[in-house]
Every structure is written in structure tokens, then in C-alpha cells.
N, CA, C and O atoms as a printed pandas DataFrame, in Angstrom:
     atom_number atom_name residue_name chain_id  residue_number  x_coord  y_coord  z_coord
0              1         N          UNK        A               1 -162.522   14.747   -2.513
1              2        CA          UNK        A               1 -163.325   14.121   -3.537
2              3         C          UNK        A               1 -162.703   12.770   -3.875
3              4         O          UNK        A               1 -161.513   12.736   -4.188
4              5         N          UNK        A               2 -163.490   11.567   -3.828
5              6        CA          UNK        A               2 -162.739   10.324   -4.574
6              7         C          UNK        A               2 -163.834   10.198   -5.954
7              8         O          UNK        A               2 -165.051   10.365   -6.040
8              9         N          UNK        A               3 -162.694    9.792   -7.043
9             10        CA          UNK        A               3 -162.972    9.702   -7.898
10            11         C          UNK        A               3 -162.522    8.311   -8.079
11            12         O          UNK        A               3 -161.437    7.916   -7.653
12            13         N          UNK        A               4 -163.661    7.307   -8.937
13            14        CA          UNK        A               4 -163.006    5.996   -9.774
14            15         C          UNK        A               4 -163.495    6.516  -11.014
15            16         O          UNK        A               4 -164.496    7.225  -11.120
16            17         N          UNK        A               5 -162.708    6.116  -12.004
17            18        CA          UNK        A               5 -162.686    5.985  -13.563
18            19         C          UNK        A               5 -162.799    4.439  -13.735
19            20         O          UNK        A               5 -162.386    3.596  -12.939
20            21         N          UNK        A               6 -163.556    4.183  -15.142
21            22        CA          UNK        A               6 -163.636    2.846  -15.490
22            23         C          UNK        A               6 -163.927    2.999  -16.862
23            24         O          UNK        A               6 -164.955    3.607  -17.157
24            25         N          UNK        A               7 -163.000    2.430  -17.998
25            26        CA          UNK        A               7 -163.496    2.805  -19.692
26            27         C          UNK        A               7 -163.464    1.588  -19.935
27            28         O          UNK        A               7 -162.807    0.596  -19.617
28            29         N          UNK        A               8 -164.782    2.019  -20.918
29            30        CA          UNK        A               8 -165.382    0.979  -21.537
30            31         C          UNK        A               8 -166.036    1.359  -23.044
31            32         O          UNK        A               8 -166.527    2.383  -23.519
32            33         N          UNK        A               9 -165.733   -0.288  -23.653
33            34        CA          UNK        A               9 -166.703   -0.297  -25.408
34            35         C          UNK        A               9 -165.509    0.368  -26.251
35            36         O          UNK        A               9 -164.488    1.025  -26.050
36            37         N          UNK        A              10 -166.066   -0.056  -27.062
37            38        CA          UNK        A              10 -164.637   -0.219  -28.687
38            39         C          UNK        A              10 -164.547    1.506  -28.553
39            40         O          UNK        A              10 -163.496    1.954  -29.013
40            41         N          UNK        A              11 -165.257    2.272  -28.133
41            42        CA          UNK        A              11 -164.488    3.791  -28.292
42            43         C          UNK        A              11 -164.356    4.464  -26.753
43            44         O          UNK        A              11 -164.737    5.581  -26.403
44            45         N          UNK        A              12 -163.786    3.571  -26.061
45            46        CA          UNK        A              12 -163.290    3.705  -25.301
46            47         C          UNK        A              12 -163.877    4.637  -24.137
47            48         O          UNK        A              12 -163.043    4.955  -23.289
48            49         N          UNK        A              13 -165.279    5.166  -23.945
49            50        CA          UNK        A              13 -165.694    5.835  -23.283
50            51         C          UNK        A              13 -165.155    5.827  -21.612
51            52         O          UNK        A              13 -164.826    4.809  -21.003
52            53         N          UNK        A              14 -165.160    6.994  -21.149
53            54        CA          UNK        A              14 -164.466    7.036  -19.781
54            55         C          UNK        A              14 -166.152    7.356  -18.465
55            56         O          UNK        A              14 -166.796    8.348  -18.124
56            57         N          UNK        A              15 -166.189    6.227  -18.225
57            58        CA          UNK        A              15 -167.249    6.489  -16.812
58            59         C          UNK        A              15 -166.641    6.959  -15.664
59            60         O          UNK        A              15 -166.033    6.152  -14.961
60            61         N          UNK        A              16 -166.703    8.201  -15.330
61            62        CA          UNK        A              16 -166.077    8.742  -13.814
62            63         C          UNK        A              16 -167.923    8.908  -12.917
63            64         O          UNK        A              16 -169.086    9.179  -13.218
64            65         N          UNK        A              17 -167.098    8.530  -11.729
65            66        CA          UNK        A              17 -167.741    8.310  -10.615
66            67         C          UNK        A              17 -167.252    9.608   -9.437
67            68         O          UNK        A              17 -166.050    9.700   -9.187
68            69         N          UNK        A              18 -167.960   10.300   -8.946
69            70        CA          UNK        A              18 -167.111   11.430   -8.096
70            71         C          UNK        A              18 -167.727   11.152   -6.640
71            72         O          UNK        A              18 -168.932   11.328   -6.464
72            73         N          UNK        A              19 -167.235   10.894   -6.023
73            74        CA          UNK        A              19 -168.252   11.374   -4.510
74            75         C          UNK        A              19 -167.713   12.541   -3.822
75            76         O          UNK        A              19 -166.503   12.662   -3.636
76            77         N          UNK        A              20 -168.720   13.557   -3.369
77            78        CA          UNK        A              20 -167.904   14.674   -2.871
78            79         C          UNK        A              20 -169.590   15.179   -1.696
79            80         O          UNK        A              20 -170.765   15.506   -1.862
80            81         N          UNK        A              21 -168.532   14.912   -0.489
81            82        CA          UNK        A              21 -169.979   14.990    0.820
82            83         C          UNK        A              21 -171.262   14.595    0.737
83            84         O          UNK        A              21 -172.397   15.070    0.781
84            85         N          UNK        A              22 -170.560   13.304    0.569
85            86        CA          UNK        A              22 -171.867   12.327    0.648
86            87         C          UNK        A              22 -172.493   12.437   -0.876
87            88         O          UNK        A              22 -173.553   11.812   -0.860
88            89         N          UNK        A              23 -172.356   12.744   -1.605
89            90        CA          UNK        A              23 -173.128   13.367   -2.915
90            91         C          UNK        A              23 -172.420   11.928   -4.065
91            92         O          UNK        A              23 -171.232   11.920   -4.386
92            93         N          UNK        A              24 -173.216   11.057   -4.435
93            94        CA          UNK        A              24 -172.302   10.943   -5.911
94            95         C          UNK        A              24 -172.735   11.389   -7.380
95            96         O          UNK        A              24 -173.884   11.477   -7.815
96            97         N          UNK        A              25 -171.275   11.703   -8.178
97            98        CA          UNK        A              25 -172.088   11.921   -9.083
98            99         C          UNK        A              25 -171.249   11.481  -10.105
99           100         O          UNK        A              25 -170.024   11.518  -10.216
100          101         N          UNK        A              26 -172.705   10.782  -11.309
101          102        CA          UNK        A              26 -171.730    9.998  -12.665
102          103         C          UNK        A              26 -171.701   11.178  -13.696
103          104         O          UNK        A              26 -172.021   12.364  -13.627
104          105         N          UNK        A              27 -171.036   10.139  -14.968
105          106        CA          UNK        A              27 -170.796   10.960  -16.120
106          107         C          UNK        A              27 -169.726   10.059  -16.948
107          108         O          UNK        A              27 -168.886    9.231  -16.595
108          109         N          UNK        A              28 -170.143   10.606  -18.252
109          110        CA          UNK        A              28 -169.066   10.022  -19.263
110          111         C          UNK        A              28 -168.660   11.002  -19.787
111          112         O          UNK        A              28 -169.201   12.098  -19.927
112          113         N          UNK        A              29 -167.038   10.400  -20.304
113          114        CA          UNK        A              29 -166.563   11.368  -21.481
114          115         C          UNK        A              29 -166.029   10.090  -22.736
115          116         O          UNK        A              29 -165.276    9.126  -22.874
116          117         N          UNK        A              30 -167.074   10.950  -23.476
117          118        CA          UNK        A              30 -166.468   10.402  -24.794
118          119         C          UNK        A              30 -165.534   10.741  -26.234
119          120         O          UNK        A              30 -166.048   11.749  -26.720
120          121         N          UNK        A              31 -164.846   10.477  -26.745
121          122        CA          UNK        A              31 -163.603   10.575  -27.434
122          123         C          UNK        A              31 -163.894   12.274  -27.907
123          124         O          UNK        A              31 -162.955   13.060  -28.034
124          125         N          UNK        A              32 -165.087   12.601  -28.096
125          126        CA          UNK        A              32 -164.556   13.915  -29.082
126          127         C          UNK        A              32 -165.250   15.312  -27.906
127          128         O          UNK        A              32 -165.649   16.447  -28.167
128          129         N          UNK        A              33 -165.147   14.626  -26.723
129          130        CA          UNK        A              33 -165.462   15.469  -25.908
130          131         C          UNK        A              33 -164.005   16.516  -25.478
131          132         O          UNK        A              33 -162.886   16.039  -25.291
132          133         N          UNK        A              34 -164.287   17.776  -25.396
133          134        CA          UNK        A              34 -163.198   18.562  -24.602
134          135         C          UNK        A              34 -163.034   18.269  -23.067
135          136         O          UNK        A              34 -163.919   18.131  -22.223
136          137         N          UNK        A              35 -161.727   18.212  -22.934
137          138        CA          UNK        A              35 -161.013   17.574  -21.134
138          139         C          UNK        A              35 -160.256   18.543  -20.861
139          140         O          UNK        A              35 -159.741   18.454  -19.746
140          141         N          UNK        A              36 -159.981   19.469  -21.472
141          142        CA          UNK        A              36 -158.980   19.962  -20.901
142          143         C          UNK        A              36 -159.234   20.694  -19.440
143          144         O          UNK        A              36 -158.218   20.785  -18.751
144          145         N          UNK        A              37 -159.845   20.962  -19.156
145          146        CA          UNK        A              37 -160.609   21.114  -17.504
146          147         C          UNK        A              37 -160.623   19.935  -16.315
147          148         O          UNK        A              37 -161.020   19.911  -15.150
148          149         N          UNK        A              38 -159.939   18.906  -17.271
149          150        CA          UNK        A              38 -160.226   17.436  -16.421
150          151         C          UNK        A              38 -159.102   17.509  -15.442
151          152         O          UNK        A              38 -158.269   18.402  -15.592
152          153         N          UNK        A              39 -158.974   16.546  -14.318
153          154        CA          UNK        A              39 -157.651   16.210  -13.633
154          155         C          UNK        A              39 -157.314   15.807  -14.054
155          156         O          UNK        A              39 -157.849   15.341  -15.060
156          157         N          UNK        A              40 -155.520   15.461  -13.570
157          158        CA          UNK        A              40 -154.396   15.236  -14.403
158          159         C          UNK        A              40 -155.033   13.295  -14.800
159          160         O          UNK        A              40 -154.980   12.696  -15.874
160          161         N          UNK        A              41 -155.501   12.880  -13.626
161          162        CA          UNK        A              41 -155.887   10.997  -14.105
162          163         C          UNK        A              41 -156.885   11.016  -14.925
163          164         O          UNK        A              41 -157.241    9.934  -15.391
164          165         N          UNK        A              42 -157.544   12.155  -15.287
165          166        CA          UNK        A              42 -158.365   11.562  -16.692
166          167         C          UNK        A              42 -157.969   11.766  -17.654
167          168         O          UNK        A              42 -158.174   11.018  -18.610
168          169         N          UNK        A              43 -157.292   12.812  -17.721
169          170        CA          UNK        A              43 -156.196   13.511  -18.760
170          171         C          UNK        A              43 -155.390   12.526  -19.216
171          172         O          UNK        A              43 -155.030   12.515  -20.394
172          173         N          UNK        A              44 -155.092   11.782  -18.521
173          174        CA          UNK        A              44 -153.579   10.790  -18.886
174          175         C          UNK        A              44 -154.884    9.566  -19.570
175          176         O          UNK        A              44 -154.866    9.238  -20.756
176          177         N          UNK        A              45 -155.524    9.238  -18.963
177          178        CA          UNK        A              45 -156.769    8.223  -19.571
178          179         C          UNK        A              45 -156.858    8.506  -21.115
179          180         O          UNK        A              45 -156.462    7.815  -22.053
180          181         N          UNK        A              46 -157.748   10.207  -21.100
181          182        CA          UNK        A              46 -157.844   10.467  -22.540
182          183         C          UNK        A              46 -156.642   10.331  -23.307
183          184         O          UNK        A              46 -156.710   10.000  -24.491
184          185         N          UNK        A              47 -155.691   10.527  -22.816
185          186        CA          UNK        A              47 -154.410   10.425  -23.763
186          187         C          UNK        A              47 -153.888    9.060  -24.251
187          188         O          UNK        A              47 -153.222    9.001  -25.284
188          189         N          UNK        A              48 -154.195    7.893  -23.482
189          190        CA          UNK        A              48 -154.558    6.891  -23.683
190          191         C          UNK        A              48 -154.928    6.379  -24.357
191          192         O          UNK        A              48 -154.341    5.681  -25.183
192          193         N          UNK        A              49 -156.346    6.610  -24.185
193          194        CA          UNK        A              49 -157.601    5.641  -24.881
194          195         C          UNK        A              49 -158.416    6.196  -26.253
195          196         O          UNK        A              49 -158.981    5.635  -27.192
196          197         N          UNK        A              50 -158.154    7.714  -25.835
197          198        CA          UNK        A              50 -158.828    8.609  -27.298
198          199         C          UNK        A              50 -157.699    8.866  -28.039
199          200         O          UNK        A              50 -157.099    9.940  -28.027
200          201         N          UNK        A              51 -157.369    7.792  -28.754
201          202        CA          UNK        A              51 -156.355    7.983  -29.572
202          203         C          UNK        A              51 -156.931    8.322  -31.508
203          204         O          UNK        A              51 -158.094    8.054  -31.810
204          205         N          UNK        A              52 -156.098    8.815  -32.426
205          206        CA          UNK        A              52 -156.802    9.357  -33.688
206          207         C          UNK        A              52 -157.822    8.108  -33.994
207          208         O          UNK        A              52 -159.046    8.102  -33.858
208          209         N          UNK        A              53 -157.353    7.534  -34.242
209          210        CA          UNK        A              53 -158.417    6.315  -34.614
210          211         C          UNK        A              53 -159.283    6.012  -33.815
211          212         O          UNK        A              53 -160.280    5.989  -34.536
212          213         N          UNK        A              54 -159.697    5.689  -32.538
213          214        CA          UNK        A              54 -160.610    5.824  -32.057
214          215         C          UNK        A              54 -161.638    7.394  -32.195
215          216         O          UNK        A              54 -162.859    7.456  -32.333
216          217         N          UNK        A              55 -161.053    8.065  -32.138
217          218        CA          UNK        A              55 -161.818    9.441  -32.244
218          219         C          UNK        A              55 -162.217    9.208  -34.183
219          220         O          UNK        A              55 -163.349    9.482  -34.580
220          221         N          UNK        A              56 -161.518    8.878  -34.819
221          222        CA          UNK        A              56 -162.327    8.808  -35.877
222          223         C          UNK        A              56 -163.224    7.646  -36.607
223          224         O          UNK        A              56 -163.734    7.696  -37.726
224          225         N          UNK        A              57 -163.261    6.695  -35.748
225          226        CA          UNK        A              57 -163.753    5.712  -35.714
226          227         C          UNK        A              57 -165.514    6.130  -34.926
227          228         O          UNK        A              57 -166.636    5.796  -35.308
228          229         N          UNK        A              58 -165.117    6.888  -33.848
229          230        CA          UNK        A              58 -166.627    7.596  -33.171
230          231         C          UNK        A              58 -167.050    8.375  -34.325
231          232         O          UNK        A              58 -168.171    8.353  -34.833
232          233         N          UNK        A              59 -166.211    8.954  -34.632
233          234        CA          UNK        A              59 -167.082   10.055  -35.355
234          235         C          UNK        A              59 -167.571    9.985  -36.431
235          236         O          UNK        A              59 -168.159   10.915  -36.984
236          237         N          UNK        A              60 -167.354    8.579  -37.007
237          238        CA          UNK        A              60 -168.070    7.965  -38.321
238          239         C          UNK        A              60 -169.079    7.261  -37.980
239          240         O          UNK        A              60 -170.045    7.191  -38.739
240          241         N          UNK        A              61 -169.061    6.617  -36.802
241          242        CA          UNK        A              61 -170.490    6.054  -35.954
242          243         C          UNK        A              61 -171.078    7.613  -35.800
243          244         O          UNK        A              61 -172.047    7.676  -36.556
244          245         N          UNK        A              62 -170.949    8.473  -35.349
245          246        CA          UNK        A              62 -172.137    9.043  -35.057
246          247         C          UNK        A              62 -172.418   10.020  -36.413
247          248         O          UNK        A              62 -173.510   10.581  -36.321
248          249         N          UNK        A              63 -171.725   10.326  -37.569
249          250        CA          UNK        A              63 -172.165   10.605  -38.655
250          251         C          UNK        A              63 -172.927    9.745  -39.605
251          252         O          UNK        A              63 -173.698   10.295  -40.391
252          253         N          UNK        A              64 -172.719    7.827  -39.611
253          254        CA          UNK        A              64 -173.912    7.474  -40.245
254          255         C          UNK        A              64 -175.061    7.306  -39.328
255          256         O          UNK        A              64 -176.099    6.928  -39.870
256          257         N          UNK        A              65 -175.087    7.497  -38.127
257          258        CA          UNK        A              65 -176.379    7.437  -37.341
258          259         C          UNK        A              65 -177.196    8.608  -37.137
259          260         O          UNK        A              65 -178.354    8.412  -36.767
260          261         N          UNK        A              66 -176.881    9.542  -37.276
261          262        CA          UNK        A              66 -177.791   10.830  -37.800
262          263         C          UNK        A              66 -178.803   10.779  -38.724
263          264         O          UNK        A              66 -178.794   10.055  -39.719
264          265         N          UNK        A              67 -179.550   11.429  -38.453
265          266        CA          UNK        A              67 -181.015   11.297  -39.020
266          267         C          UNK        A              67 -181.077   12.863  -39.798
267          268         O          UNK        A              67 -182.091   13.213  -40.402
């Protein structure tokens, strides 16, 4: 499987890219998503980039944007 990662935007979202036999496939993870299922290079990413403040910085964006 090759995987690229690429994060992006003030909360740091993680775009992984997978190709696996010919197949690709996207996806994001964002700060208050569970990883622990992830490989060790996204793992080290989230540990990174989803830091407290960013994770609570998302999660006040998506609590005043609720309807």
C-alpha cells in the first residue's frame, strides 16, 4: 500500500491518499476523530498537529455552527 498524507487549514486536517492494487482511496481525519487504528505515520501526524488547542478550537467551530 503507498500512502501520502498532506494536512491542511487552521485545524489541521490530515488528507491521506492510499493506493492499494490499482484502487485509490481518499479520506480525512479531523482533530476529534479516533486514530488509534491508524499507522504509526499518521499517528505521529496526529500527535503533531491535533494538539489541545487545536482540538478545542474545532470543537467550538463546530458547536457554534450547529443548527
Amino acid at each position: 500500500m503507498d500512502v501520502t498524507t498532506k494536512v491542511v487549514g487552521i485545524y489541521k486536517i490530515i488528507e491521506v491518499r492510499e493506493k492499494t492494487d490499482g484502487a485509490i482511496h481518499r479520506r480525512t481525519i479531523s482533530p476529534l476523530d479516533d486514530t488509534s487504528a491508524e499507522n504509526d505515520e499518521i499517528k505521529a501526524l496526529v500527535a503533531e498537529h491535533h494538539t489541545d488547542s487545536v482540538k478545542t478550537a474545532y470543537l467550538a467551530t463546530i458547536n457554534r455552527t450547529q443548527i
